[in-house]
C-alpha positions as CSV (number, residue, x, y, z in Angstrom):
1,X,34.4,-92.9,82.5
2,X,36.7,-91.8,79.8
3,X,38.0,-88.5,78.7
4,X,35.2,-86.4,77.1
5,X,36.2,-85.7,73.6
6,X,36.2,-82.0,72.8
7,X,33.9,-80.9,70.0
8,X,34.4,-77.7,67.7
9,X,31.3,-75.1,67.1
10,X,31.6,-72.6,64.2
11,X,29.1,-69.5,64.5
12,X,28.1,-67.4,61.2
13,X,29.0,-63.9,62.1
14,X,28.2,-63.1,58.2
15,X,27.5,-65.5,54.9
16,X,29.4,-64.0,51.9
17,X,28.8,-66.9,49.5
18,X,31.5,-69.2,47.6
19,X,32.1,-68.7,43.8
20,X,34.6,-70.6,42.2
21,X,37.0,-68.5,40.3
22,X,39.6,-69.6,37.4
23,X,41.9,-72.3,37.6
24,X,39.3,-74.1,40.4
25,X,40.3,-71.6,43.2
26,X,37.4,-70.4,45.4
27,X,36.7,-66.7,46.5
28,X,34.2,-65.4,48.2
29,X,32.0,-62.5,47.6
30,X,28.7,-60.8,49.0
31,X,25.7,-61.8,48.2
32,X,23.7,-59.3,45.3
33,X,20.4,-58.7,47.8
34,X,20.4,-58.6,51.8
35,X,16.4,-59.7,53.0
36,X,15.0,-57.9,56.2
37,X,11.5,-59.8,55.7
38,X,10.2,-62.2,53.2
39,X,6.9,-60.8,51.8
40,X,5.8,-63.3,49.9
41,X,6.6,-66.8,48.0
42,X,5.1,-67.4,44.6
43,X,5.4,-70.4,42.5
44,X,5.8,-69.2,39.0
45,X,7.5,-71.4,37.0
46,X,4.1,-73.6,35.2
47,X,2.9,-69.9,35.0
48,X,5.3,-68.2,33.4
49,X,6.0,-71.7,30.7
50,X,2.2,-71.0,29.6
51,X,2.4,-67.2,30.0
52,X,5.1,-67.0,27.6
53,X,3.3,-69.4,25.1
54,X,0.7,-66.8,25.2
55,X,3.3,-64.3,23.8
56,X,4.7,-67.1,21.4
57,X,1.0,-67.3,19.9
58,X,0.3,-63.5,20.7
59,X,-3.0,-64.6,22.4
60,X,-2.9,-60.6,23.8
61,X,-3.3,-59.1,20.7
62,X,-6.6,-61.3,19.6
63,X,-7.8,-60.8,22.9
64,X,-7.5,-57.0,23.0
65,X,-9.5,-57.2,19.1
66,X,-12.4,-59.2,19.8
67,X,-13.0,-58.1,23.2
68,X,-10.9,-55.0,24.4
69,X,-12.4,-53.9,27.6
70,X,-12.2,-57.7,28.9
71,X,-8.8,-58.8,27.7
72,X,-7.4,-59.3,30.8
73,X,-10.1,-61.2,32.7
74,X,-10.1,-63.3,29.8
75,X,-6.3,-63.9,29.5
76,X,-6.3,-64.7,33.5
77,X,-9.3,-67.1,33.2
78,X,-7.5,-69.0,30.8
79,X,-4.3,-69.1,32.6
80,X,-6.5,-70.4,35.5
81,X,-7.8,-73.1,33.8
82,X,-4.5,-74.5,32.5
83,X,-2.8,-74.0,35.7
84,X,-5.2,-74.9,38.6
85,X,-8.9,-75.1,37.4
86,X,-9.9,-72.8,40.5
87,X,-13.2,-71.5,41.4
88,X,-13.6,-67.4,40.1
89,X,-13.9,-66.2,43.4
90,X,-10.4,-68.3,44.2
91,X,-9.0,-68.1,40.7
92,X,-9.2,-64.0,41.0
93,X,-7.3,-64.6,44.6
94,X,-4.6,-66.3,43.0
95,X,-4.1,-64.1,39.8
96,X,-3.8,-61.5,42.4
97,X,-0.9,-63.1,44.2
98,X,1.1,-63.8,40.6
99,X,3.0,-61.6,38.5
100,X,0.6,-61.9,35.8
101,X,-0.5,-58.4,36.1
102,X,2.7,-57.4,36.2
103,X,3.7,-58.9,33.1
104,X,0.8,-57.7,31.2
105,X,0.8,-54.3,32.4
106,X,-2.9,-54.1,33.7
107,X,-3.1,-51.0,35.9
108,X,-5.9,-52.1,38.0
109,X,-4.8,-53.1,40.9
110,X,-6.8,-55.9,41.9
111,X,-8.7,-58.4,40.2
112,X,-12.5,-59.9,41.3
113,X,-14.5,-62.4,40.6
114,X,-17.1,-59.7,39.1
115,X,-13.9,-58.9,36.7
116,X,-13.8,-62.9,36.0
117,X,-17.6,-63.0,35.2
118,X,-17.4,-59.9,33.3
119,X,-14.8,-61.6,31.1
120,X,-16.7,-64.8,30.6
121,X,-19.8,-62.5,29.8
122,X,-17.9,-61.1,26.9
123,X,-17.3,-63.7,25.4
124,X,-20.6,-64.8,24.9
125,X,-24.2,-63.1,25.1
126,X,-27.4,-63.0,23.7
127,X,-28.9,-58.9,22.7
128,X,-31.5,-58.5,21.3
129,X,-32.2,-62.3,20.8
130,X,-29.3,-62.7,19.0
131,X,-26.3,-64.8,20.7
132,X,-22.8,-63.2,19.7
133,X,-19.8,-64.9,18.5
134,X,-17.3,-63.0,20.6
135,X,-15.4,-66.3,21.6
136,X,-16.2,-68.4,18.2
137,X,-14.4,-65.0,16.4
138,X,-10.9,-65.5,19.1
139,X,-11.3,-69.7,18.3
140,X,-10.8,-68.3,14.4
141,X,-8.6,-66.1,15.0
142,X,-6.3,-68.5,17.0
143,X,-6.3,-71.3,14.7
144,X,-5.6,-68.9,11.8
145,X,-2.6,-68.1,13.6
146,X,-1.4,-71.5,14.1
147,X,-1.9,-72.3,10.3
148,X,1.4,-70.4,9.9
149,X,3.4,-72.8,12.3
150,X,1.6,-75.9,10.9
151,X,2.2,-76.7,7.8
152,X,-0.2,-80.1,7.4
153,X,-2.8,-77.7,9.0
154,X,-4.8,-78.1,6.0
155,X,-4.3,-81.5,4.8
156,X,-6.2,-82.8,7.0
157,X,-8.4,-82.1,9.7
158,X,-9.6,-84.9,13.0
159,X,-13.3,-84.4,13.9
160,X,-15.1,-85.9,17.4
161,X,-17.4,-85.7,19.6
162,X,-17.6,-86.1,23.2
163,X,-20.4,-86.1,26.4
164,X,-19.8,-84.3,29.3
165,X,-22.3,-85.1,32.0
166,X,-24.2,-81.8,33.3
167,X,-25.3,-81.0,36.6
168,X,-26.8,-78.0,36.2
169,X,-30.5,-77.0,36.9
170,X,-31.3,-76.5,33.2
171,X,-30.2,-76.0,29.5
172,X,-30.9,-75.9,26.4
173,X,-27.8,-78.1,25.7
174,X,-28.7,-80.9,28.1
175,X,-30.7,-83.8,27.2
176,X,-30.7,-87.5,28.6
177,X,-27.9,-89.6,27.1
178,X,-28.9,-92.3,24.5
179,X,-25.3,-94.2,24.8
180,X,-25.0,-97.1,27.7
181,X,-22.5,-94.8,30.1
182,X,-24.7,-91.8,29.9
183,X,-28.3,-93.3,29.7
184,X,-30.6,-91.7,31.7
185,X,-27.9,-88.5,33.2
186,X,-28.2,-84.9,31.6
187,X,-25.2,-84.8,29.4
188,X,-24.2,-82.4,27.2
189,X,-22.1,-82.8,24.5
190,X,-19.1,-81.2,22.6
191,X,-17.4,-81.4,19.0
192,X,-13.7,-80.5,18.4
193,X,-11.8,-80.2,15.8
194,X,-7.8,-80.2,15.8
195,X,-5.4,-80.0,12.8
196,X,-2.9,-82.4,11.4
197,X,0.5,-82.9,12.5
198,X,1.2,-80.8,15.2
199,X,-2.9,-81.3,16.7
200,X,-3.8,-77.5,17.0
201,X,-7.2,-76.8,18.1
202,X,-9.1,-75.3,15.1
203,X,-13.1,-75.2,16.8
204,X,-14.9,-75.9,20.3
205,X,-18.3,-76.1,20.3
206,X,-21.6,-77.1,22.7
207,X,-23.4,-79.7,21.1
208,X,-26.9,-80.9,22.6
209,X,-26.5,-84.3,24.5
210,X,-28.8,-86.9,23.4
211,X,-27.9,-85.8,19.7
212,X,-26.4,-88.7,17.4
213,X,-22.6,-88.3,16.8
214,X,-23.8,-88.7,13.3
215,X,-25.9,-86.2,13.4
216,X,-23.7,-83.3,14.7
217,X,-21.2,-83.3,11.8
218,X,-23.2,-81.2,9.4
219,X,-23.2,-77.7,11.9
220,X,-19.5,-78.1,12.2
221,X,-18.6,-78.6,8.8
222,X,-21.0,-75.5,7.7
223,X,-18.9,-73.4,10.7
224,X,-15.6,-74.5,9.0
225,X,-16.6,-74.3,5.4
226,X,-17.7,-70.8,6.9
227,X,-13.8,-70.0,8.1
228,X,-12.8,-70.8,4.4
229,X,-11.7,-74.2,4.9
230,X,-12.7,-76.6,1.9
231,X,-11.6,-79.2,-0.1
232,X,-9.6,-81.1,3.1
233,X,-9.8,-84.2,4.3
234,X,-11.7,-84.5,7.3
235,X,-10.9,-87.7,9.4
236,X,-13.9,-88.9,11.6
237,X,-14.5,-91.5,14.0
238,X,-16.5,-95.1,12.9
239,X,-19.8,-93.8,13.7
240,X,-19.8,-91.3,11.9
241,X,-18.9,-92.7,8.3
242,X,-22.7,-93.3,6.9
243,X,-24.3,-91.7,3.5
244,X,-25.4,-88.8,4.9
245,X,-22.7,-87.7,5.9
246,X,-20.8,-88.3,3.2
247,X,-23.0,-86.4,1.0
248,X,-23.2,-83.3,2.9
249,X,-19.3,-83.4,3.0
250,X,-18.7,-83.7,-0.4
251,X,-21.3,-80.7,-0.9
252,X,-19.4,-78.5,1.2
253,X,-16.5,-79.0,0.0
254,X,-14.5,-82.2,2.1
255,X,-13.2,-85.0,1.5
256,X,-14.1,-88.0,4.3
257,X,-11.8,-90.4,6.1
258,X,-12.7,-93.1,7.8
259,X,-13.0,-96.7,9.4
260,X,-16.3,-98.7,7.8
261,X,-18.5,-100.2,10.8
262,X,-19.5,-103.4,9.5
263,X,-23.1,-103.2,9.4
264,X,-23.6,-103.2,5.7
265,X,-24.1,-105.7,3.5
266,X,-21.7,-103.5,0.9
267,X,-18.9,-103.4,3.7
268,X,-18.9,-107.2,4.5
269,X,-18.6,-107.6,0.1
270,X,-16.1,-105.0,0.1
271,X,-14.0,-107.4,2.8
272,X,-14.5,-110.2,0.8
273,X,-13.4,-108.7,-2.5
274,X,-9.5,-109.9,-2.3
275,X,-8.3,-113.3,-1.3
276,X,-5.6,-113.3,1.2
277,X,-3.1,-114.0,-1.4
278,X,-3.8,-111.1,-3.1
279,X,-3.5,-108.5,-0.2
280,X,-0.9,-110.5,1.7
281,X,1.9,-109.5,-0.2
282,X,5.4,-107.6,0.6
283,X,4.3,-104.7,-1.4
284,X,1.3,-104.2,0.7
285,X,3.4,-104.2,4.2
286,X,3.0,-101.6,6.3
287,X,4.7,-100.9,9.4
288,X,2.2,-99.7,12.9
289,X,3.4,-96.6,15.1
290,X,2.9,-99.1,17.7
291,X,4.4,-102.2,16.8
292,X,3.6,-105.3,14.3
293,X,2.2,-104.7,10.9
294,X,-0.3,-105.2,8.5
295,X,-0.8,-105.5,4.8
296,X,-3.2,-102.6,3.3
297,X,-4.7,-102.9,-0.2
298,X,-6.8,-100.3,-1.8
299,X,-9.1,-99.8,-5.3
300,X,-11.2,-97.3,-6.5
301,X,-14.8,-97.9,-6.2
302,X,-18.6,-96.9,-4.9
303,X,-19.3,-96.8,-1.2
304,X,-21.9,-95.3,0.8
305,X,-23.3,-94.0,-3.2
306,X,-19.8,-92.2,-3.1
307,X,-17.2,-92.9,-5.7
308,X,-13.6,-93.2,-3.9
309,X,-11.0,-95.3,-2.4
310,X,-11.7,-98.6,-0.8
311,X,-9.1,-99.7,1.2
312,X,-9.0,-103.1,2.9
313,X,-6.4,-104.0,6.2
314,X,-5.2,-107.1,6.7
315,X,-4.0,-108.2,10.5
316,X,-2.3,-111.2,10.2
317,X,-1.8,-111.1,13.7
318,X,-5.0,-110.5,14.8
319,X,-6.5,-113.2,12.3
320,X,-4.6,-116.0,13.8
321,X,-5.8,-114.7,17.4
322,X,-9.9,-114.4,15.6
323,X,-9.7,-117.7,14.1
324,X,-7.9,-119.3,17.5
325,X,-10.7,-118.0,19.7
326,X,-13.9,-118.6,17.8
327,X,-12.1,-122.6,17.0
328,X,-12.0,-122.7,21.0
329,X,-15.5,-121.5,21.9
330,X,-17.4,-124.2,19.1
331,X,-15.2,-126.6,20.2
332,X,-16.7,-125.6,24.1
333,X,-20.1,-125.6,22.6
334,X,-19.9,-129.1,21.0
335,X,-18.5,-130.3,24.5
336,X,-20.6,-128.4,26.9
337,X,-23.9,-129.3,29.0
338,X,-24.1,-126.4,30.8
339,X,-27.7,-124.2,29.4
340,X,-25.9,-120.8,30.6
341,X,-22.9,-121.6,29.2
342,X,-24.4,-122.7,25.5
343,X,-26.6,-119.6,25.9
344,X,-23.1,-117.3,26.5
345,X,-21.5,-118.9,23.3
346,X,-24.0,-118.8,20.7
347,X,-24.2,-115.5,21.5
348,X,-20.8,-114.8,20.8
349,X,-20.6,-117.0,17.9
350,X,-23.7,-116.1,16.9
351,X,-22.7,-115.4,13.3
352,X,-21.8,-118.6,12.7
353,X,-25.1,-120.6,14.3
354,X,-28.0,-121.5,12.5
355,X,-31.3,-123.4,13.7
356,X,-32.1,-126.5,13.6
357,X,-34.5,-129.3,14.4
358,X,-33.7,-131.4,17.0
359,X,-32.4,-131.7,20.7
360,X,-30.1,-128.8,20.7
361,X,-32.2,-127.0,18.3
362,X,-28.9,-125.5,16.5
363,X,-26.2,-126.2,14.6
364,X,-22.6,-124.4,13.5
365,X,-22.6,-123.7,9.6
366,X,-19.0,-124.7,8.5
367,X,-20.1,-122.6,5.6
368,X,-20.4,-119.4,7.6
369,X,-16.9,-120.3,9.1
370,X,-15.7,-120.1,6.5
371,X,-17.0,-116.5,5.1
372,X,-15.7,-115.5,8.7
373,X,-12.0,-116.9,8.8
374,X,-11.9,-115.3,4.8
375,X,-12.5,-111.8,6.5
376,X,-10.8,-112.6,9.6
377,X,-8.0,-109.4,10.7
378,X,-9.8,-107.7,8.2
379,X,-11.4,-103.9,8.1
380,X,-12.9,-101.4,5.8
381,X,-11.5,-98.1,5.3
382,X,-12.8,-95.2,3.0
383,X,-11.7,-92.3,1.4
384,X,-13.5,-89.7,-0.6
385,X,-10.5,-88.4,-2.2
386,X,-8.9,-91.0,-4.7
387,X,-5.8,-89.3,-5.3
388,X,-4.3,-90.5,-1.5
389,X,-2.6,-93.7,-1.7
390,X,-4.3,-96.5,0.3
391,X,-1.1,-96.8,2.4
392,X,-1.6,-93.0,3.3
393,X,-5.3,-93.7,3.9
394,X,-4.2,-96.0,6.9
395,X,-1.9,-93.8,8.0
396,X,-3.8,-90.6,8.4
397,X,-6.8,-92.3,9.7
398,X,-4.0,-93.7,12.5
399,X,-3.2,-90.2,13.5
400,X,-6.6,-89.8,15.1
401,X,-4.8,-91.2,18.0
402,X,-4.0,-87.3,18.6
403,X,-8.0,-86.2,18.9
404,X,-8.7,-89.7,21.8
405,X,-5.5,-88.0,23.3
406,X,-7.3,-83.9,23.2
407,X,-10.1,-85.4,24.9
408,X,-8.2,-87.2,27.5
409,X,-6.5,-83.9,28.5
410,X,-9.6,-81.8,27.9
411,X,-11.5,-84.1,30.7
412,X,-8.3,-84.7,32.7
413,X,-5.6,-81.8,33.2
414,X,-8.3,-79.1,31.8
415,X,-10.9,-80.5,33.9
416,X,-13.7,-79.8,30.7
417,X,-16.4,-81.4,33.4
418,X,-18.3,-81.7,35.2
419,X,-20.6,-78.5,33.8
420,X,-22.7,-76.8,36.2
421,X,-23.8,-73.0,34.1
422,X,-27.0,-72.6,33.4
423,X,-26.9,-70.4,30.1
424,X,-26.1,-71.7,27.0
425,X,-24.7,-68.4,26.3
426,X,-21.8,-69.1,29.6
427,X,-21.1,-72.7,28.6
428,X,-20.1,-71.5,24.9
429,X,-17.8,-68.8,27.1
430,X,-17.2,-71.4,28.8
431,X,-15.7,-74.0,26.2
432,X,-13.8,-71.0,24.4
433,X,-11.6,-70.9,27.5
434,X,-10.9,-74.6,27.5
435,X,-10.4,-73.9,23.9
436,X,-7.4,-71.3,24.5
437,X,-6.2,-73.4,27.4
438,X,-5.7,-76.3,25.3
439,X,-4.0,-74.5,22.9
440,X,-1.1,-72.9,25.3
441,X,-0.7,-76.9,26.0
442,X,-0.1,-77.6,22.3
443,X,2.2,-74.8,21.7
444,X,3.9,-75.8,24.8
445,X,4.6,-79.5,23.1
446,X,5.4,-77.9,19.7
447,X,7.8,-75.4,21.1
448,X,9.5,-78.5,22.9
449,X,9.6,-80.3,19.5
450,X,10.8,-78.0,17.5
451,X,13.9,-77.5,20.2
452,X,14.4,-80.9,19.9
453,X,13.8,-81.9,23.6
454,X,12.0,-85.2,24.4
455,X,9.8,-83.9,27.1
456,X,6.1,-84.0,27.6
457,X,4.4,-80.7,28.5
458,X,3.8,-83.0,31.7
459,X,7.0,-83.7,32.5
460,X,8.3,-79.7,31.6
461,X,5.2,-78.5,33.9
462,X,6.7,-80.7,36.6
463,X,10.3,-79.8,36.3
464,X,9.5,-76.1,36.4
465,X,6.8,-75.6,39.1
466,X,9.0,-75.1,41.9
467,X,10.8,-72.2,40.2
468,X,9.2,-69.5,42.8
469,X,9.8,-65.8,43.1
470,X,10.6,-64.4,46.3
471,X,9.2,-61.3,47.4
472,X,11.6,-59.4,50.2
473,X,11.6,-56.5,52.0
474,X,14.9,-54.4,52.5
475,X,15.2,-50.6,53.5
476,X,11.9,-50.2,53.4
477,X,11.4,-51.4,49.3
478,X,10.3,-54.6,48.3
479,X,12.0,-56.5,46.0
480,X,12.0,-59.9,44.1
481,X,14.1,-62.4,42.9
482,X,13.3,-65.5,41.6
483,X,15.0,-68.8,43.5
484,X,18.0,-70.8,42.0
485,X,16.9,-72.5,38.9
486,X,18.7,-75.8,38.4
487,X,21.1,-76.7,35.2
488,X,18.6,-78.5,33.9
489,X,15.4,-75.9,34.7
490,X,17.7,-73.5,33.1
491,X,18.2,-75.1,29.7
492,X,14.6,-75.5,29.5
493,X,13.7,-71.9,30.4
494,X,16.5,-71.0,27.4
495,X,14.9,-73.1,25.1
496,X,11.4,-72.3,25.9
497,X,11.9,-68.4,25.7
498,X,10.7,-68.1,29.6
499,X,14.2,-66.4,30.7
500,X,13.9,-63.7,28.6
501,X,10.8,-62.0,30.7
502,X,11.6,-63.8,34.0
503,X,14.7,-63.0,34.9
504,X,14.5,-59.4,33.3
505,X,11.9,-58.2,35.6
506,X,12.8,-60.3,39.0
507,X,16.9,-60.5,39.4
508,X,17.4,-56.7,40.0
């Protein structure tokens, strides 16, 4: 065997840390805290980003108006549900275990789930028969504040309903669902109502379940008309665009956007008013947010017994695709033997089929083709108020994209269901929290815009969740410091406002 090699050990007698000085030379020098015992590790970085939002928005101060003695509950409810979407009896745990008292100054010194319940109770409750409108008066309050940082706040407003299925014992708010998903479940359902550019929350409210969405627009725009908002254009979802609700719009003040469902004989003539040269022109181009384009084309005219702005759209893409697709499936019907497989077409085709005698018993109308490769790409847009361009009638009704995208967060990170109270009195507390929770979310994403940093509220969640403060014992005090923040978690502390409270009351 060879010569064993001889191997060097180096022992820490005491780590005084490196710091590099000027000109690249390193010194050493002691480390600012010495830790006897670590007493705790919190992470408190996703808090503290939607913590100081709350201050941005000074959610405190309309908290401590409407609802004084709960304030706190309330404020730590909400920062439960747009941090971890815990039970009470585990969301008052974890309050416990953050800073969040701390920050606020709340002098109790531990928080329950009876404190929680309390909280939720202010916000809504029924005396004397009469349901308050402790949480609907914080909503105003709120979106009266935002106004201020928005400045399209009030040009337009995006309007929608959604179903949440319930699985509570009973309510007053759950019916059977009427719509294919939610036939035959208890659903209950809920209309929101964001602002323009920046997509602020403006009103959360319960809605009964097997209502119409048609039917639910009337009670929200009396509540908003109500909060002094009038004369705006209110930008609604297909289903919603009929008479009625035009009419009771226009009586209360707003102005209607939206996407025709072609179901009317007046929308199918309205389609057909223009030949394609006539909307198919270079003036007419529009680009898409997305990609491709289109060529929209508007007059003033009488829709829905409404005098405004038709506006037809023009996909050429998508009308070479329409025309492609029904040419294939008549050309499979001529061709085919199969009974299923005729069945399947003509009912896809149906538009387009006609009866006749004889062995097949029908026939395709090359007339009807025709009416349906004229309108082929094609959809119907209105407007109420005829002094938007029909280029900015597209436009704005393609910013709904921001309301699909509220839901989507309100059902995903904000967990809005499943519902399980049993008062309609705690589900409209309920929905007020989701409401505020939201809205820390899209102060978050306007904070990062205006700062000019292409992050989602996602992605700045994620890069500072790990930030933790460290609890340590030494001499017999306890002390905290918060763990080394990265160059990049840094910037975005700087830039969000977080440093200014985090590091001011943990590196001492």
């Amino acid at each position: 065997m060879g010569q064993r090699e001889k191997s060097t050990r180096q022992r820490v007698i005491q780590y005084l840390g490196v710091d590099t000085g000027e000109e690249g030379n390193e010194k050493l020098i002691p480390p600012a805290h010495k830790m006897e015992e670590i007493e705790r590790a919190v992470p408190v970085g996703k808090l503290a980003l939607y913590y100081d939002a709350a201050q941005y928005i000074d959610l405190r101060k309309a908290l401590e108006k409407h609802c004084p003695s709960q304030s706190f509950p309330v404020l730590a409810l909400v920062m439960n549900q747009v941090c971890n979407r815990l039970s009470l009896e585990k969301a008052a745990a974890w309050v416990n275990n953050t800073p969040l008292a701390e920050w606020e100054g709340y002098k109790q010194q531990t928080l329950t789930r009876v404190d929680l319940d309390n909280g939720l109770s202010q916000l809504c409750f029924v005396k004397n028969g009469i349901k308050s409108g402790v949480g609907l008066a914080i909503q105003r309050t709120m979106a009266e504040r935002c106004q201020k940082l928005d400045s399209e706040s009030r040009k337009h407003l995006f309007y929608d309903v959604t179903k949440i299925t319930y699985f509570g014992n009973g309510c007053s708010y759950s019916e059977k669902g009427y719509t294919l998903s939610q036939r035959g479940k208890w659903t209950i359902g809920v209309g929101f109502v964001i602002s323009g550019e920046h997509g602020f929350p403006v009103r959360c409210g319960a809605i009964p379940g097997s209502k119409n969405d048609t039917l639910t627009m009337e009670d929200m725009l009396a509540a908003l008309e109500s909060w002094g908002y009038r004369g705006i254009p209110m930008i609604v979802d297909r289903g919603m665009l009929s008479t009625r609700n035009i009419k009771i719009a226009r009586k209360k003040g707003f102005h209607i956007i939206g996407c025709c469902p072609e179901t009317r004989s007046e929308v199918f003539s309205e389609l057909s008013y223009w030949n394609d040269e006539d909307v198919s022109t270079w003036e007419n181009a529009v680009k898409r947010s997305s990609e491709g384009m289109v060529y929209v084309k508007g007059r003033k005219g009488t829709l829905y017994g409404q005098s405004g702005l038709i506006v037809v759209v023009s996909n050429p893409t998508q009308k070479a695709m329409e025309k492609a697709n029904r040419d294939m499936m008549i050309k499979e019907l001529s061709e085919t033997t199969d009974k299923n497989r005729v069945n399947e077409l003509k009912g896809v085709i149906s538009s387009v089929i006609v009866k006749q005698r004889g062995r097949r018993g029908f026939r395709v109308d090359d007339n009807l083709v025709q009416q349906e490769e004229f309108i082929d790409g094609r959809f119907l847009m209105f407007c109420t108020d005829q002094r938007i361009s029909a280029k900015n009638v597209f436009t704005i009704y393609f910013q709904r994209d921001e309301i699909e995208k509220a839901f989507r967060c309100l059902k995903g990170v904000l967990s809005l269901g499943p519902i399980r109270y049993q008062r309609p009195e705690r589900i409209d507390a309920y929905l007020t929290i989701v409401f505020l929770a939201y809205l820390l979310r899209t102060i978050v994403k306007f904070r990062l815009k205006n700062a000019n940093i292409d992050m989602s509220v996602d992605l700045a969640v994620d890069e500072l969740k790990n930030l933790t403060l460290v609890e340590y014992s030494y001499k017999g005090k306890v002390r905290g410091k918060l763990t080394r923040a990265t160059k990049k978690q840094e910037l975005l502390m700087n830039a969000m406002g977080v440093d200014k409270f985090i590091h001011g009351a943990y590196n001492r």
